[in-house]
Backbone as a chain_set.jsonl record, in Angstrom:
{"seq": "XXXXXXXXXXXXXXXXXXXXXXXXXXXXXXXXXXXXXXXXXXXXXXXXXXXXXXXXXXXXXXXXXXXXXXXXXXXXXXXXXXXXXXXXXXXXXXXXXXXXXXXXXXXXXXXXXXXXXXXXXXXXX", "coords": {"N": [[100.613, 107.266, 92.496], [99.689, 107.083, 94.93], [97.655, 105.99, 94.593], [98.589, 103.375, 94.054], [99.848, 102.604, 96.476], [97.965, 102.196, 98.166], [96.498, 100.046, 97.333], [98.845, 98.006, 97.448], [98.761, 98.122, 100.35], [95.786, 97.178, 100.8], [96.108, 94.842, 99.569], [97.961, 93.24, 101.664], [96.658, 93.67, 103.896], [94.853, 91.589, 103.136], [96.469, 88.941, 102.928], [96.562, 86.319, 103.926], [98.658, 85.275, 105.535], [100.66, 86.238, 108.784], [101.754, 89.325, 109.026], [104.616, 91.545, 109.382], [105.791, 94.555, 110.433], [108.964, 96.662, 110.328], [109.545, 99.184, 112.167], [111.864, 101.822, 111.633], [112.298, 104.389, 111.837], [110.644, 107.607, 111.002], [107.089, 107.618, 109.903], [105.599, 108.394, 108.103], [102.466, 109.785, 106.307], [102.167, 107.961, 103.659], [103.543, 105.666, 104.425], [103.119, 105.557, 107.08], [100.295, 104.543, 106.539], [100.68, 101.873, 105.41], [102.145, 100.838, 107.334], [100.207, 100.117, 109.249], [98.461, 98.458, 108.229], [99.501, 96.526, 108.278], [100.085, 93.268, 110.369], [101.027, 93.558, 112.983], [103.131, 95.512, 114.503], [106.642, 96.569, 115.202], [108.588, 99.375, 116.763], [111.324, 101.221, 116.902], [112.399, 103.354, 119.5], [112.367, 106.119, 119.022], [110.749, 106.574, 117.024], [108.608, 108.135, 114.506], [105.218, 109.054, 113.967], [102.611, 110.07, 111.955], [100.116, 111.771, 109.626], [100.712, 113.968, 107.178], [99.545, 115.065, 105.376], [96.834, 116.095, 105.947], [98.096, 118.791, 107.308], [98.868, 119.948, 105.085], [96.481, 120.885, 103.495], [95.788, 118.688, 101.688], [93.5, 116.471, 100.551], [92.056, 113.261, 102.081], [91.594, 110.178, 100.366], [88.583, 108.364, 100.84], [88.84, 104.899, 100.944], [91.903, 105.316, 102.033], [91.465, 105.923, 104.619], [89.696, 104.077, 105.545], [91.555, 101.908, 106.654], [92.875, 103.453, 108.118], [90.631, 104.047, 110.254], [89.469, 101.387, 110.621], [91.833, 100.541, 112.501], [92.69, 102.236, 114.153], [91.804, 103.838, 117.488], [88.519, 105.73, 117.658], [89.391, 108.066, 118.818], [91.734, 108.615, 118.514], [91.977, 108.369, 115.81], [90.354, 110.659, 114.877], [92.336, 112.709, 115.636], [94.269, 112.415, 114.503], [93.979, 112.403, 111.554], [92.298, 114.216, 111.28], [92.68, 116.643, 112.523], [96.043, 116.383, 112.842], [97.635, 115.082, 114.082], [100.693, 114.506, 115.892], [102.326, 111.805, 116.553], [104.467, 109.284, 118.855], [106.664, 106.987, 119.341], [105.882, 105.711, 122.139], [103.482, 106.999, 122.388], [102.437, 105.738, 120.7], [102.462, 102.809, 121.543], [101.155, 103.529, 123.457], [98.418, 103.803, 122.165], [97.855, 101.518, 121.073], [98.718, 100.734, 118.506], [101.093, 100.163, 118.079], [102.931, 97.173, 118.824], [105.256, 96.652, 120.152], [108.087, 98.359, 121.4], [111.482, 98.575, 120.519], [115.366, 98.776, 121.005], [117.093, 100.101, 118.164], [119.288, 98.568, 117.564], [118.102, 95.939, 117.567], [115.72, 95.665, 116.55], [115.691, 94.199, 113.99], [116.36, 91.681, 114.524], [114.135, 91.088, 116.761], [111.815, 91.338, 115.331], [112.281, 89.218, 113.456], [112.319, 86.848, 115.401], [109.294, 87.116, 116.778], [108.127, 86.833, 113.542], [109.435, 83.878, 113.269], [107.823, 82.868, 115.805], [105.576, 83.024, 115.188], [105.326, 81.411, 112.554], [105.348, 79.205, 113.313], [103.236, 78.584, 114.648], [101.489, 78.726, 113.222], [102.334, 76.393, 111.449], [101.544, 74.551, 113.394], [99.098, 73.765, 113.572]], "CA": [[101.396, 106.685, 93.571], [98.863, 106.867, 96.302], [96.499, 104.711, 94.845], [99.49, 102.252, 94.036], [99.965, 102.448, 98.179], [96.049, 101.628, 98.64], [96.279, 98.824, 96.327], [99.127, 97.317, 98.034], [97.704, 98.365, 101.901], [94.778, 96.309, 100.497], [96.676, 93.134, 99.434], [98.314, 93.383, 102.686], [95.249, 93.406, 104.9], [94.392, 90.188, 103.093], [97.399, 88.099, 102.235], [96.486, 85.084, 104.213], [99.354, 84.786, 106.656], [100.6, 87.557, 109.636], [102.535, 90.435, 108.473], [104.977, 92.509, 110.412], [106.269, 95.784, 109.948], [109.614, 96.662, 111.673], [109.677, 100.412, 111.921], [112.867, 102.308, 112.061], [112.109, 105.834, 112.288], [109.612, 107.98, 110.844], [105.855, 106.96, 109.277], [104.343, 109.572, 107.097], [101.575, 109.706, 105.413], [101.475, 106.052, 102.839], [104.507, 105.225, 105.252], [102.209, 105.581, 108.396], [99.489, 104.11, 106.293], [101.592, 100.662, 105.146], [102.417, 100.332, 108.855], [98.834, 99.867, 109.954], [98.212, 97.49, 107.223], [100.678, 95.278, 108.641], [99.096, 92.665, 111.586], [101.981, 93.511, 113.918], [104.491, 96.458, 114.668], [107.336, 96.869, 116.01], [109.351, 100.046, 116.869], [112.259, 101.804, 117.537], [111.632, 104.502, 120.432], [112.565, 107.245, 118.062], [109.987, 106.361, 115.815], [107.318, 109.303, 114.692], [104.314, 108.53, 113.1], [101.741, 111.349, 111.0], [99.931, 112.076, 108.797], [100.807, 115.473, 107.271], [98.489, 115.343, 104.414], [95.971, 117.292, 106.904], [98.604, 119.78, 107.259], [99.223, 120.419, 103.646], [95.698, 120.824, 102.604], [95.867, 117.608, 101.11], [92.501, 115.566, 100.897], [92.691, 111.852, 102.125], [90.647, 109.248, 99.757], [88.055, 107.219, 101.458], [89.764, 104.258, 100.855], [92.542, 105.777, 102.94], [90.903, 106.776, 105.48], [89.096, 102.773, 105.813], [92.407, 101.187, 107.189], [93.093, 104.41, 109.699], [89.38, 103.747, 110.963], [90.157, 99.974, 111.028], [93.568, 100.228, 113.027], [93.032, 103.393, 115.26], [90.837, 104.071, 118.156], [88.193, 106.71, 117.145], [90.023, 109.771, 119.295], [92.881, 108.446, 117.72], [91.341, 108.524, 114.671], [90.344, 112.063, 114.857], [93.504, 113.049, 116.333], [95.982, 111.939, 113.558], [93.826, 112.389, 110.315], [91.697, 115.338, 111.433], [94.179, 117.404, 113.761], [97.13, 116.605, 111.856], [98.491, 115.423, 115.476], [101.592, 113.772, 115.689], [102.482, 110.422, 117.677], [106.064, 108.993, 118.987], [106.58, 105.364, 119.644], [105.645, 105.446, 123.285], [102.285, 106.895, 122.435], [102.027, 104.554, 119.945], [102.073, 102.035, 122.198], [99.613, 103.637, 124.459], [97.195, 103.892, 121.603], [97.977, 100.368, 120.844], [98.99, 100.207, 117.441], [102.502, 99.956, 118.313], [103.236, 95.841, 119.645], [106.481, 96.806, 120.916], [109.407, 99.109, 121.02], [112.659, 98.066, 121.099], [116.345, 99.188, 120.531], [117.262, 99.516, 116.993], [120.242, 97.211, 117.329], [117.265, 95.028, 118.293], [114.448, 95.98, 115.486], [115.544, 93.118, 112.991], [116.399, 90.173, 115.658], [112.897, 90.869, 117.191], [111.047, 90.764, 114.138], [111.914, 87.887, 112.628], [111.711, 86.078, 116.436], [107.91, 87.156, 115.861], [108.273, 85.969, 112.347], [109.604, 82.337, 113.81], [106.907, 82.172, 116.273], [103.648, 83.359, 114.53], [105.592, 80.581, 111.559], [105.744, 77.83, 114.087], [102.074, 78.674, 115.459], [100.824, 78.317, 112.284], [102.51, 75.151, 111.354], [100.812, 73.281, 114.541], [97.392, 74.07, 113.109]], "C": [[100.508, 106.313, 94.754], [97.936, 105.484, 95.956], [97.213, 103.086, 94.589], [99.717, 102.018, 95.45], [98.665, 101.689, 98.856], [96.005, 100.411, 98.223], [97.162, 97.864, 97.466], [99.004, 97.336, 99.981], [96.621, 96.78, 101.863], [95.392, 94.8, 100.514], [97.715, 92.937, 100.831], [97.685, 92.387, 103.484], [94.565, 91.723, 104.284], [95.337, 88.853, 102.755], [97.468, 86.892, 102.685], [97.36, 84.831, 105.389], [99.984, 86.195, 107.485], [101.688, 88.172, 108.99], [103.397, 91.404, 109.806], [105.71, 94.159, 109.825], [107.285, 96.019, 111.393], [110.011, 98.42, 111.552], [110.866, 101.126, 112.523], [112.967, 103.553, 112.032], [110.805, 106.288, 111.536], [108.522, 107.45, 109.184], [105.115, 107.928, 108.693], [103.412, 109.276, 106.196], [101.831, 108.063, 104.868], [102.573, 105.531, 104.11], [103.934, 104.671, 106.863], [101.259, 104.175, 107.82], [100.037, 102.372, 106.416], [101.509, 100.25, 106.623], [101.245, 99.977, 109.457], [98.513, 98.748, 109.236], [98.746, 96.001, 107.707], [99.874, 94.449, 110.181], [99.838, 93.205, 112.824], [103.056, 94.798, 113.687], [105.24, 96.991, 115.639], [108.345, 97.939, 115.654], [110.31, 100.046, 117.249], [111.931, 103.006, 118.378], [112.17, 106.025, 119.504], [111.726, 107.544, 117.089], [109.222, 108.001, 115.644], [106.231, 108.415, 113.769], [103.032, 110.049, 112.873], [101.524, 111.112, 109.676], [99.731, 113.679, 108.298], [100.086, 116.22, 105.777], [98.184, 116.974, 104.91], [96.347, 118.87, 106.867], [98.685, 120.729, 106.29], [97.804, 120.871, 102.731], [95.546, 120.025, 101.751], [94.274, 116.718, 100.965], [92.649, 114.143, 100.936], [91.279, 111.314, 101.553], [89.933, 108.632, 101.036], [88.569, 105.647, 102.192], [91.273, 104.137, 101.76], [92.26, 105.527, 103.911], [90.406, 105.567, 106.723], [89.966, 102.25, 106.999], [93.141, 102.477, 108.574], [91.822, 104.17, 110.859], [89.415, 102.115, 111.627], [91.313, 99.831, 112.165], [93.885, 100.898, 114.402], [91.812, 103.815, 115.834], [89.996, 105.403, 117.733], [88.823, 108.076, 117.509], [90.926, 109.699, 118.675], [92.839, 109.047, 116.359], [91.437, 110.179, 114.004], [91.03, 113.089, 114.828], [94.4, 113.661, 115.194], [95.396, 112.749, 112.334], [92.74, 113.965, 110.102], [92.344, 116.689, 112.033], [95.553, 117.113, 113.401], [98.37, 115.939, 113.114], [99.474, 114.03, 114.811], [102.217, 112.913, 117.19], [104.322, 110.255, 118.21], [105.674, 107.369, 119.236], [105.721, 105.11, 120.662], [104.221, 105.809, 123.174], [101.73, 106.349, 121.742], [101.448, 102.938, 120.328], [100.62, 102.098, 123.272], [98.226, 103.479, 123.842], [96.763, 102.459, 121.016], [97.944, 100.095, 119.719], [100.138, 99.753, 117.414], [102.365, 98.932, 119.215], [104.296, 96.303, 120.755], [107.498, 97.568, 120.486], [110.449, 98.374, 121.692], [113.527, 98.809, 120.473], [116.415, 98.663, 119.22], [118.335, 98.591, 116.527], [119.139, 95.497, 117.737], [116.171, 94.374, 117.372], [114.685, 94.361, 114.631], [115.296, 91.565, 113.687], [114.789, 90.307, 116.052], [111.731, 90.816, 116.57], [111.022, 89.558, 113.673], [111.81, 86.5, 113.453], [110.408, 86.34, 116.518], [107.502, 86.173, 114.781], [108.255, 84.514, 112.647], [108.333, 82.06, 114.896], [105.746, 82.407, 115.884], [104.061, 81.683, 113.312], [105.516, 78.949, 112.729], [103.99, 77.449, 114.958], [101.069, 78.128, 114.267], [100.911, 76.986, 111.379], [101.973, 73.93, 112.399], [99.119, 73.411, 113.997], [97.061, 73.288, 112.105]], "O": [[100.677, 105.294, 95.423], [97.633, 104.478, 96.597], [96.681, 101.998, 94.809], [99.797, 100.8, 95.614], [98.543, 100.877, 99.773], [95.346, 99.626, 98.905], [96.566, 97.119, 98.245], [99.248, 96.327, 100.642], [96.66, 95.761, 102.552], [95.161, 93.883, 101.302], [98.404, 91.957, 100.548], [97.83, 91.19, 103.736], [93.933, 90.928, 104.98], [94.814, 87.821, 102.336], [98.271, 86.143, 102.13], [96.859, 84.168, 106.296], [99.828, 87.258, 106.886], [102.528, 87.483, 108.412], [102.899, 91.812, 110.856], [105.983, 94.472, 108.666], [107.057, 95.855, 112.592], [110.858, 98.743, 110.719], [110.997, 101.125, 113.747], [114.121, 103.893, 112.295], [109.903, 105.459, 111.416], [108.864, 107.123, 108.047], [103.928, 108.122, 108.956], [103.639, 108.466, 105.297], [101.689, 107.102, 105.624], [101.957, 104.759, 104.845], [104.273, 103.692, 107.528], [101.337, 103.064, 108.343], [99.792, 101.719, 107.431], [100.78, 99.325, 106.979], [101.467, 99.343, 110.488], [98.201, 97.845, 110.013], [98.417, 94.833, 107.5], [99.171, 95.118, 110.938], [99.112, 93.294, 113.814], [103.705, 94.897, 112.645], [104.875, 97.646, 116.615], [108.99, 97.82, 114.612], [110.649, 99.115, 117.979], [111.079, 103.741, 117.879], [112.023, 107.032, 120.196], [111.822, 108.537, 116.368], [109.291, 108.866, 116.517], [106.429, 107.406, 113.092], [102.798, 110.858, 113.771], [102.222, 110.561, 108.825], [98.915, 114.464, 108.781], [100.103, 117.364, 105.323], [98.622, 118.104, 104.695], [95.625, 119.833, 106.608], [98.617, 121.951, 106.427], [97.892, 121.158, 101.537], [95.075, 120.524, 100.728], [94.275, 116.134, 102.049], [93.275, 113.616, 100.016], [90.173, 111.69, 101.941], [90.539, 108.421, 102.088], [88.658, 105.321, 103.376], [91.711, 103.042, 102.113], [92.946, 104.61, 104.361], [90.486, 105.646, 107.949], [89.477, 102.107, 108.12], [93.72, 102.221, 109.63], [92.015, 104.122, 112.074], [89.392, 101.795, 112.815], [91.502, 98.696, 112.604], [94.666, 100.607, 115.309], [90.848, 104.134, 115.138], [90.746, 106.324, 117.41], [88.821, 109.04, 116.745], [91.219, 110.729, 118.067], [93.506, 109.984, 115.921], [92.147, 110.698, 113.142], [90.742, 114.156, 114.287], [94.959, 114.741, 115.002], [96.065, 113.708, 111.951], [92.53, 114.58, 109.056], [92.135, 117.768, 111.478], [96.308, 117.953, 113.889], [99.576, 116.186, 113.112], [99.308, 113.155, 113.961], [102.437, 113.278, 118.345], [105.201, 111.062, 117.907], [104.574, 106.817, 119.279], [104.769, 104.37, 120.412], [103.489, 105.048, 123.807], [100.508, 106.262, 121.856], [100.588, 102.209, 119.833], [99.701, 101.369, 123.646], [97.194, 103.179, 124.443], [95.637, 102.219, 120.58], [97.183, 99.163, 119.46], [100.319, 98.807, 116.647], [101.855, 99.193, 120.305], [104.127, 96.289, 121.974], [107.856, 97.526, 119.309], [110.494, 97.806, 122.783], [113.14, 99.522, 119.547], [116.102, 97.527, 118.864], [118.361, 97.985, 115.456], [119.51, 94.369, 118.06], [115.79, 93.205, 117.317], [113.824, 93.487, 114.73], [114.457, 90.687, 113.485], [114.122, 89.428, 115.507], [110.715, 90.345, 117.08], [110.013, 88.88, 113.48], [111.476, 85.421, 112.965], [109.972, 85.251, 116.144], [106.848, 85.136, 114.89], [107.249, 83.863, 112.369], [107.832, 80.939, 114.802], [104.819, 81.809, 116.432], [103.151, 80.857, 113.233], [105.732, 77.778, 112.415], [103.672, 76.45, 115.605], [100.139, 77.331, 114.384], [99.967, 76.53, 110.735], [102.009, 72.716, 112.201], [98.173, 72.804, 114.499], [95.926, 73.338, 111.631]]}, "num_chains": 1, "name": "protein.A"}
């Protein structure tokens, strides 16, 4: 399963056009991971985000590990996948992986207004 998560993480990170992820509550582990993968994310302020591998005595692949290093500032870094620490939306934003939080009566409408203007940015090109 995991390395079926890596695989598609991977084809993600390269699929040619922007990706969003609209997150409606909590990001664990491949769930977290997926979400980084994505060019763009947007929350709900309820969100959590962890990885609880760490916690579990779990070891995280390399591979893994690439797209947390890629995505998240090194304290960050350290923080989440070493320290087991756990985020909320709002510090999500502070750490700047998180674009924007919004209400979840909000989450879908403001995605796919994203969606329409990254699609309309890329059609003038």
């Amino acid at each position: 399963l995991y390395e079926g998560i890596l695989k598609l993480s991977a084809r993600l990170l390269q699929i040619g056009f922007p990706t969003i992820a609209a997150i409606n509550g909590t990001c664990l582990g491949a769930g977290f991971l997926l979400a980084l993968a994505m060019d763009y994310r947007i929350s709900v302020p309820l969100a959590k985000f962890a990885m609880r591998e760490i916690n579990l005595g779990m070891p995280l692949t390399p591979k893994g590990c690439t797209i947390f290093q890629a995505k998240l500032n090194p304290k960050m870094y350290r923080n989440i996948l070493l320290g087991g620490k756990s985020l909320n939306a709002e510090e999500g934003i502070n750490e700047g992986f998180i674009d924007e939080i919004v209400e979840k009566s909000q989450l879908i409408t403001k995605s796919k207004e994203l969606a329409e203007t990254l699609a309309d940015f890329g059609s003038k090109n």
